[in-house]
MARFI-585841 format. One record per residue: x negated, y negated, z of N, C-alpha, C, O, CB in turn; residue number from 0; residue in three letters. Coordinates in Angstrom, 3 decimals. Each point is the difference from the previous one (the first is absolute). Glycine has a CB too. Example, Ala and Ser with C-alpha at 12.3 -4.5 7.8 and 13.67 -1.06 7.14 Angstrom:
2
-13.190/5.690/7.800/0.890/-1.190/0.000/-0.900/-1.200/0.000/-1.036/0.019/0.665/2.928/1.154/0.581/0/ala .
-1.542/-2.223/-1.966/-0.820/-1.190/0.060/0.770/-1.090/0.730/-0.509/-1.108/0.169/-0.675/1.736/-2.314/1/ser .
***
This chain:
115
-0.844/1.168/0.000/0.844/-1.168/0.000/-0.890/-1.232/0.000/-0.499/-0.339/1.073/2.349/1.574/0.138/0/unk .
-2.102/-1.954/-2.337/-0.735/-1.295/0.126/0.832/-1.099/0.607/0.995/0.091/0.718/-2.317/0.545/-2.678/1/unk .
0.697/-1.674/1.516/0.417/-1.228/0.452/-0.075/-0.920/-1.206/-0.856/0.063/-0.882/0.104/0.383/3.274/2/unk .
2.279/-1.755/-2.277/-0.784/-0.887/-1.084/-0.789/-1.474/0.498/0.280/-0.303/1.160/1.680/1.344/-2.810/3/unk .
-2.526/-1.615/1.225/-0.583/-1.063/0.766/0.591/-1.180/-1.089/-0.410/-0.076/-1.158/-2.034/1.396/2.504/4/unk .
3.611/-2.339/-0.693/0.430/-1.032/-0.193/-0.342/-0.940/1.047/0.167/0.016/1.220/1.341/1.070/-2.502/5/unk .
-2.122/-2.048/0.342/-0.702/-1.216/0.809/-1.002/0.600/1.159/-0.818/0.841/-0.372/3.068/-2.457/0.001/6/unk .
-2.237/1.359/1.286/-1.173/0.536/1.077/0.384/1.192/0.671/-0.822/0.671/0.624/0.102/-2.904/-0.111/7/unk .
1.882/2.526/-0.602/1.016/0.511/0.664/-0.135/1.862/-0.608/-0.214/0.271/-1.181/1.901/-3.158/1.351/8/unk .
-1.544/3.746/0.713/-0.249/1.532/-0.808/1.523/0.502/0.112/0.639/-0.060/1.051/-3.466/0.857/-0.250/9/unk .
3.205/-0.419/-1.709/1.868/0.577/0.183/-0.156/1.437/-0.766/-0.540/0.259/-1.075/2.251/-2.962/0.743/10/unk .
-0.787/3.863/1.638/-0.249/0.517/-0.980/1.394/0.147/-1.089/0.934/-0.801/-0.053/-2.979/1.824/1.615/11/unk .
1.874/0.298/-2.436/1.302/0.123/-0.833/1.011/0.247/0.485/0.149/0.563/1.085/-1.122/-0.015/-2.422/12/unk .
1.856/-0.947/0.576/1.592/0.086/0.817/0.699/1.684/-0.651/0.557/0.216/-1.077/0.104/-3.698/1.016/13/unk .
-0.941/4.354/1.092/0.226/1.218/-0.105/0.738/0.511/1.065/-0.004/-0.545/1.104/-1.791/0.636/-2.346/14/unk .
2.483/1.001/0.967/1.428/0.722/1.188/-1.049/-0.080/1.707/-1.221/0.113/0.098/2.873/2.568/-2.427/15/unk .
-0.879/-2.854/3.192/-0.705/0.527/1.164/0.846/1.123/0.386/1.223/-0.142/-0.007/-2.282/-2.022/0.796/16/unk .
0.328/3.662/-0.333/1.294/0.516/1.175/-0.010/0.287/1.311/-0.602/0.970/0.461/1.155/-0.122/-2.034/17/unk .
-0.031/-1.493/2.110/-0.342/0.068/1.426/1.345/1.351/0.496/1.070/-0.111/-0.598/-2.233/-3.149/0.965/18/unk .
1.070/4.156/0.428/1.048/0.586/0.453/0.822/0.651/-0.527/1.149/0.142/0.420/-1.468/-1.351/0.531/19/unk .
-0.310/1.878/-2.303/0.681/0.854/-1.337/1.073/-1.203/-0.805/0.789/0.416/-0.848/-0.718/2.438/2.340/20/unk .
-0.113/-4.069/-1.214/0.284/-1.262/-0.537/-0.322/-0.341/-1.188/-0.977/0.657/-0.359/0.867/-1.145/2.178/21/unk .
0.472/-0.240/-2.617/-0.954/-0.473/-1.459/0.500/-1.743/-0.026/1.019/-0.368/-0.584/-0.856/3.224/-1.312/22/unk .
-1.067/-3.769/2.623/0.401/-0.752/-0.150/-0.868/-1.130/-1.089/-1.223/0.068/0.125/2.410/0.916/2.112/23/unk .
-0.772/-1.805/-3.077/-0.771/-0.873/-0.963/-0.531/-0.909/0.785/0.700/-0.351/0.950/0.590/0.604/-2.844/24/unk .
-2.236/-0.695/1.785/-0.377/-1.384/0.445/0.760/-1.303/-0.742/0.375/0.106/-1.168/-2.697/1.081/1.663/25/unk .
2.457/-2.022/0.023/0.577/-1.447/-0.637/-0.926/-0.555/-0.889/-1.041/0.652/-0.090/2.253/-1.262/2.065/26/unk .
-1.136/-0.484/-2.714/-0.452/-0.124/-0.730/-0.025/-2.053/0.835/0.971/-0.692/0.306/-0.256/3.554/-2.546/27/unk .
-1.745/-3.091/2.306/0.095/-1.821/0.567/-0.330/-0.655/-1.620/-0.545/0.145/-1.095/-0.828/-0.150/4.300/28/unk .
2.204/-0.818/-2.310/0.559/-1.359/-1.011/1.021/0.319/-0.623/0.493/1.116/0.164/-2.431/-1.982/-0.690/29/unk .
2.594/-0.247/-0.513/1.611/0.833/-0.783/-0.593/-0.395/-1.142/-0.847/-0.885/-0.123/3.410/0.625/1.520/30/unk .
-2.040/1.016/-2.313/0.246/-0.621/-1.352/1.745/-0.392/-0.524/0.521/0.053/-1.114/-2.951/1.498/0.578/31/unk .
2.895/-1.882/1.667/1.603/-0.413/-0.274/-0.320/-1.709/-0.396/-0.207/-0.845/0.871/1.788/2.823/1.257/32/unk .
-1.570/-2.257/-3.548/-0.410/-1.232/-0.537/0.661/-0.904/1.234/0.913/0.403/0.722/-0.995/0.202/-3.620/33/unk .
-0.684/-2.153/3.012/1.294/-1.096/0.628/0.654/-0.351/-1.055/-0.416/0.366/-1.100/-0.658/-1.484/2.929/34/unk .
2.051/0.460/-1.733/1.152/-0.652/-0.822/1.408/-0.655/0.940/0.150/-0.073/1.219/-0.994/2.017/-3.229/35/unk .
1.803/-2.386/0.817/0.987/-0.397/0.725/1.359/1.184/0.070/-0.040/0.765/-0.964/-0.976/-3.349/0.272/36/unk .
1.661/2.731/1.226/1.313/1.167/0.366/1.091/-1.033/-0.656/0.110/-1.211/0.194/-0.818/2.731/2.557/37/unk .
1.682/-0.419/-3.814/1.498/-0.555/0.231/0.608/1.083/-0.246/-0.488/0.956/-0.603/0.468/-3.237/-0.028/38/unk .
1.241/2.199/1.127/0.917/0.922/0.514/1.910/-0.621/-0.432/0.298/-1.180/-0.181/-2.674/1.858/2.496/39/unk .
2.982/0.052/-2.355/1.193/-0.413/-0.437/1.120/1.714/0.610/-0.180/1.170/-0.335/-1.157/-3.335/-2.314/40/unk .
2.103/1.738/3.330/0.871/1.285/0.373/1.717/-0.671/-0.619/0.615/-1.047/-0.198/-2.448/2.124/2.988/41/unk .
1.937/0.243/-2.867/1.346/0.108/-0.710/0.893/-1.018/-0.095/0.384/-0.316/-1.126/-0.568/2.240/1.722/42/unk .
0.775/-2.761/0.785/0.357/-1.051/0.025/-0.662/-0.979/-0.583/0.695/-0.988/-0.236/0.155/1.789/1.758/43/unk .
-1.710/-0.849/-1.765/-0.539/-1.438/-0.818/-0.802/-0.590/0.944/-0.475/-1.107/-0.255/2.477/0.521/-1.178/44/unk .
-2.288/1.246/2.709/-1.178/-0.979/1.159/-0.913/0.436/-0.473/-0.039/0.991/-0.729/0.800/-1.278/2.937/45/unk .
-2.107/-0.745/-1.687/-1.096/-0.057/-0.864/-0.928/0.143/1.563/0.453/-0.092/1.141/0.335/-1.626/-3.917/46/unk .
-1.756/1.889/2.479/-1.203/0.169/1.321/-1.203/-0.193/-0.836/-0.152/0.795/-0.927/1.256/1.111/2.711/47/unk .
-2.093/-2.951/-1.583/-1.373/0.416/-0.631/-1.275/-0.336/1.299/0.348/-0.107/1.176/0.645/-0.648/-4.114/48/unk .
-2.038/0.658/2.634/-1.045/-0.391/0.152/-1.367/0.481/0.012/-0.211/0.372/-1.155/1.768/-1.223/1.828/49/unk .
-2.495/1.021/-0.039/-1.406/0.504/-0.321/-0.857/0.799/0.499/-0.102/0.141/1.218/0.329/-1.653/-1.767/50/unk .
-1.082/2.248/-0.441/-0.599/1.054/0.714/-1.523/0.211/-0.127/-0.490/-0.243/-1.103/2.662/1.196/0.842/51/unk .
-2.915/-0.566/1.174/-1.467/-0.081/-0.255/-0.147/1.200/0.413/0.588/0.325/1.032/-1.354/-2.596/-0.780/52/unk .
-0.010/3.173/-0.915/-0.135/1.342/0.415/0.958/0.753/0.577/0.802/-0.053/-0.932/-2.625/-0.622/1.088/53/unk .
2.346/1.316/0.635/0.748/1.440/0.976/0.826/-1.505/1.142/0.660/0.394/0.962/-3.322/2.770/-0.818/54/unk .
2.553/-4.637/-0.345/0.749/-0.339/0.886/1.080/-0.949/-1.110/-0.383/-0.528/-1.044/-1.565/0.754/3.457/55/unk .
3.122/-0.257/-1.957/1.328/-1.131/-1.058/0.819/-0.456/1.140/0.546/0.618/0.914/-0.022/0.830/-3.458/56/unk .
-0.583/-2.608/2.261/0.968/-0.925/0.394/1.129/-0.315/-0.961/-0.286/-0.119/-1.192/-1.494/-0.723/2.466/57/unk .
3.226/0.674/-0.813/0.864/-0.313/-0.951/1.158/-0.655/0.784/0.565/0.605/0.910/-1.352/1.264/-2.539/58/unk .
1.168/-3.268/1.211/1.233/-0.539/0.624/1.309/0.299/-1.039/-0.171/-0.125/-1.212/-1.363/-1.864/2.541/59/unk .
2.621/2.321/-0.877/1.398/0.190/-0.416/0.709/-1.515/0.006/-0.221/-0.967/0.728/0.289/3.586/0.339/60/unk .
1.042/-2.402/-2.371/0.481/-1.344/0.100/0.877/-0.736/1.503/0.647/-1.046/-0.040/-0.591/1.787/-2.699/61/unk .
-0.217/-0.062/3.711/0.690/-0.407/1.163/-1.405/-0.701/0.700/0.058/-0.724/0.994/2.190/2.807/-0.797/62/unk .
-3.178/-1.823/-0.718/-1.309/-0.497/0.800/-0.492/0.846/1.161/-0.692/-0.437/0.919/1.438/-1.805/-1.464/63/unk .
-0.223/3.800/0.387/-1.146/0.641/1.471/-1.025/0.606/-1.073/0.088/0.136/-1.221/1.760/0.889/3.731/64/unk .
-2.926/-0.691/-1.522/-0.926/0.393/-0.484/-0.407/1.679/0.352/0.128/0.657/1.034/-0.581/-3.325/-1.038/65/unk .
-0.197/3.082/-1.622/0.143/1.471/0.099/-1.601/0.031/0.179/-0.827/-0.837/-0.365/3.224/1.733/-1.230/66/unk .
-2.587/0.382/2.302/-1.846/0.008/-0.017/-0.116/1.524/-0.304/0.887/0.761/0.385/-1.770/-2.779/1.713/67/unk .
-0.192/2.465/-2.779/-0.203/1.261/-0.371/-1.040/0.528/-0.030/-0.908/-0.556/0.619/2.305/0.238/-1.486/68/unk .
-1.669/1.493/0.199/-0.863/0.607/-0.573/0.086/1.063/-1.384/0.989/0.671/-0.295/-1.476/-1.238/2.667/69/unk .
-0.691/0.530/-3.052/-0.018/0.541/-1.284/-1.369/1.152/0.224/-1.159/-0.270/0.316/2.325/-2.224/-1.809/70/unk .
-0.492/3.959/1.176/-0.722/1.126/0.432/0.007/0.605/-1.498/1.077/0.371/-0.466/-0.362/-0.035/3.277/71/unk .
-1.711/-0.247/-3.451/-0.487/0.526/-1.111/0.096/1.558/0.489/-0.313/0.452/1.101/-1.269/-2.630/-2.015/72/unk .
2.142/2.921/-0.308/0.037/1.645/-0.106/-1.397/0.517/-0.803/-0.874/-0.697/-0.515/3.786/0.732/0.342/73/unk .
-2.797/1.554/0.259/-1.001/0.407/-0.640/0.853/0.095/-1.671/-0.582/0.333/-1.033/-0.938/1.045/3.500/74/unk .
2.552/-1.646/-2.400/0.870/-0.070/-1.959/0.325/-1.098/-0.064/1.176/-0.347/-0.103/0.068/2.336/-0.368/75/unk .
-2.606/-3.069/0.537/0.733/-1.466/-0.610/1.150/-0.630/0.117/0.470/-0.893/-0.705/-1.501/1.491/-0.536/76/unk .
1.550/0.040/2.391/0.750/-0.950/1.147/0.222/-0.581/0.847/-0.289/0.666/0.994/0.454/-0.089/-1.516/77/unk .
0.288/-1.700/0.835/0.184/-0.944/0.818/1.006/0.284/1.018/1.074/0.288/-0.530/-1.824/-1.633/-1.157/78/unk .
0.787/1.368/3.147/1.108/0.116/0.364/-0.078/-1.198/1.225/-0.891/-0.077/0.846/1.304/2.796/-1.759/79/unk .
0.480/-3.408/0.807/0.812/-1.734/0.813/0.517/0.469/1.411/0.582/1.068/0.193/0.729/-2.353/-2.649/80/unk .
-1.550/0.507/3.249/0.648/0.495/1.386/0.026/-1.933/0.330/-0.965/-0.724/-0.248/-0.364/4.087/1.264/81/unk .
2.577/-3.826/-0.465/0.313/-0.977/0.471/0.763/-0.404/0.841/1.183/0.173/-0.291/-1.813/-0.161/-1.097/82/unk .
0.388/-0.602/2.552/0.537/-0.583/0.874/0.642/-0.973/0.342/-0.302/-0.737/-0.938/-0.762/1.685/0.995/83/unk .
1.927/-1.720/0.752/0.554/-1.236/-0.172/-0.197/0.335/1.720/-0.046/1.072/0.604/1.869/-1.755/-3.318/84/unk .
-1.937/-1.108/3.306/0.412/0.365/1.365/0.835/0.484/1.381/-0.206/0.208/1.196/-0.756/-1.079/-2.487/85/unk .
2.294/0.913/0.073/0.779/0.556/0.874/0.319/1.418/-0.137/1.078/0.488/0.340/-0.360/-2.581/-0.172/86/unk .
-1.628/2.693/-0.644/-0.675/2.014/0.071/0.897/0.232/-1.205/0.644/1.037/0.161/-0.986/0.188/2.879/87/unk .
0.662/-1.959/-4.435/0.804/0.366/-0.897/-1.175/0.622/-1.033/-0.988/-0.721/0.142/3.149/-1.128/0.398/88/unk .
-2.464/3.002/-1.614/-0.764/0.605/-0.481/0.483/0.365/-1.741/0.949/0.640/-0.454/-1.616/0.052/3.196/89/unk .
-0.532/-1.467/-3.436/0.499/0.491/-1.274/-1.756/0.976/-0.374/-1.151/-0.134/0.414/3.522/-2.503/-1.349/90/unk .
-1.738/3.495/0.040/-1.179/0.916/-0.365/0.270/0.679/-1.094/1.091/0.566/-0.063/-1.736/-0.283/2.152/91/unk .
-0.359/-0.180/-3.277/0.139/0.646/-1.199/-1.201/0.343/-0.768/-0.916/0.451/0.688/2.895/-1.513/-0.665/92/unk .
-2.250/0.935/-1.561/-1.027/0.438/-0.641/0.024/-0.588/-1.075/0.999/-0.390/-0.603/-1.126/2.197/1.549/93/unk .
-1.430/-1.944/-1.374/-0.527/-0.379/-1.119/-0.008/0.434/-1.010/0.098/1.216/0.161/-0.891/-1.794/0.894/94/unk .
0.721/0.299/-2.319/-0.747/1.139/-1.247/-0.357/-0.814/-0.998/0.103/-1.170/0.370/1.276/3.245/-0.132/95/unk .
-1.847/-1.949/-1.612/-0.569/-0.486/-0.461/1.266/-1.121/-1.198/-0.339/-0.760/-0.907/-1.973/2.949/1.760/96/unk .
3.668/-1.880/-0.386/0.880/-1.005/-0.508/0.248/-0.970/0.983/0.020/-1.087/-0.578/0.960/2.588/-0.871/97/unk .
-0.774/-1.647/2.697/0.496/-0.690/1.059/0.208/0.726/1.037/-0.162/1.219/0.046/0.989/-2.557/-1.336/98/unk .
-0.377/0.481/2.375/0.078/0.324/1.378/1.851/0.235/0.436/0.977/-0.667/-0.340/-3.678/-0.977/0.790/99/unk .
2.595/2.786/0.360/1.659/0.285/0.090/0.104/0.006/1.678/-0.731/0.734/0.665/1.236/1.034/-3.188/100/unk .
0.132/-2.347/2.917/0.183/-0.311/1.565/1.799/0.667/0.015/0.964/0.166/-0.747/-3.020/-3.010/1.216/101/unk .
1.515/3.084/1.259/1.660/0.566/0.389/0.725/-0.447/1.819/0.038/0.953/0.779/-0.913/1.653/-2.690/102/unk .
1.201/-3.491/2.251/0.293/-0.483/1.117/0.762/1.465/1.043/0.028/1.214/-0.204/0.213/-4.064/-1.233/103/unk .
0.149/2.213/2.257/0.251/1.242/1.152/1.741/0.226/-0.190/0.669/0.855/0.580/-2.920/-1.693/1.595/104/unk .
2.802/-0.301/-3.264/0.839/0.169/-0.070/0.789/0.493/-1.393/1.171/0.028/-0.380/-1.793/-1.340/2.323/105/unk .
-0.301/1.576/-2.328/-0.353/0.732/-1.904/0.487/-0.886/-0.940/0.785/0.139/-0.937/-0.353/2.377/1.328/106/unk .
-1.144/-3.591/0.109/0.186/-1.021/-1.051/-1.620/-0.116/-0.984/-1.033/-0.133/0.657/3.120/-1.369/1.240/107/unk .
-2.180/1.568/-3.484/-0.972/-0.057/-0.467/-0.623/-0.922/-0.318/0.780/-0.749/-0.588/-0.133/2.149/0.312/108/unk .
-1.585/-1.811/0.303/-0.774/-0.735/-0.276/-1.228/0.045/-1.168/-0.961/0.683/0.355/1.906/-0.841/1.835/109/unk .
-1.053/-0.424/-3.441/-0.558/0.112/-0.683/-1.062/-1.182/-0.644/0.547/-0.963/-0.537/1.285/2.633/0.688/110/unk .
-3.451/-1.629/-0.116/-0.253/-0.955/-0.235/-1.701/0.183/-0.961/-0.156/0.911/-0.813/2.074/-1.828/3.133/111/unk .
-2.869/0.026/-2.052/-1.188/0.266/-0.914/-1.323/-0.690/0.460/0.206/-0.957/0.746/1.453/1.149/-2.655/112/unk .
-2.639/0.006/1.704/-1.272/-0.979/0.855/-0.339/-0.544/-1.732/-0.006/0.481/-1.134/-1.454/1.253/4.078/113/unk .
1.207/-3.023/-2.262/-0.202/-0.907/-1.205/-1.688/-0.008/-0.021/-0.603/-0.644/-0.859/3.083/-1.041/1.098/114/unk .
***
């Protein structure tokens, strides 16, 4: 098992570990979830957007609360959204390479795109 040497720094390869008849992957640091801006549009016609820098998004709804999230890259080029509002309300869905499909707790859809 070598090592690679980035910058001064020795890392090694990102290979299975198993601890405990386990097979677990190592993570991978940093994202490649581009930044950009979020918009969103659900069935009714409400709109939610705002911005994202790596695995963290912020997004205000047209009522003005604010949603905070995260963006968790798959091993099949997917994205999957997890969002919060402060009063413990939760929207969560997935990425792909057409757009982003969101689904509230109350199965209302949400459909939108990173610009």
């Amino acid at each position: 098992m070598g090592t690679r040497v980035i910058g001064r720094f020795a890392r090694p390869p990102l290979q299975p570990i198993i601890l405990h008849g386990m097979i677990y992957r190592r993570r991978r640091r940093g994202s490649v979830i581009r930044p950009g801006f979020y918009r969103f549009e659900s069935q009714q016609r409400r709109h939610m957007f705002g911005y994202g820098d790596g695995d963290f998004v912020r997004l205000r709804d047209e009522f003005g609360n604010i949603w905070q999230g995260i963006a968790e890259e798959s091993d099949d080029n997917t994205v999957r959204f997890i969002f919060r509002d402060p009063e413990g309300r939760r929207i969560s869905g997935v990425s792909d390479s057409y757009g982003v499909t969101l689904r509230d707790e109350f199965g209302n859809t949400w459909r939108g795109f990173l610009d």
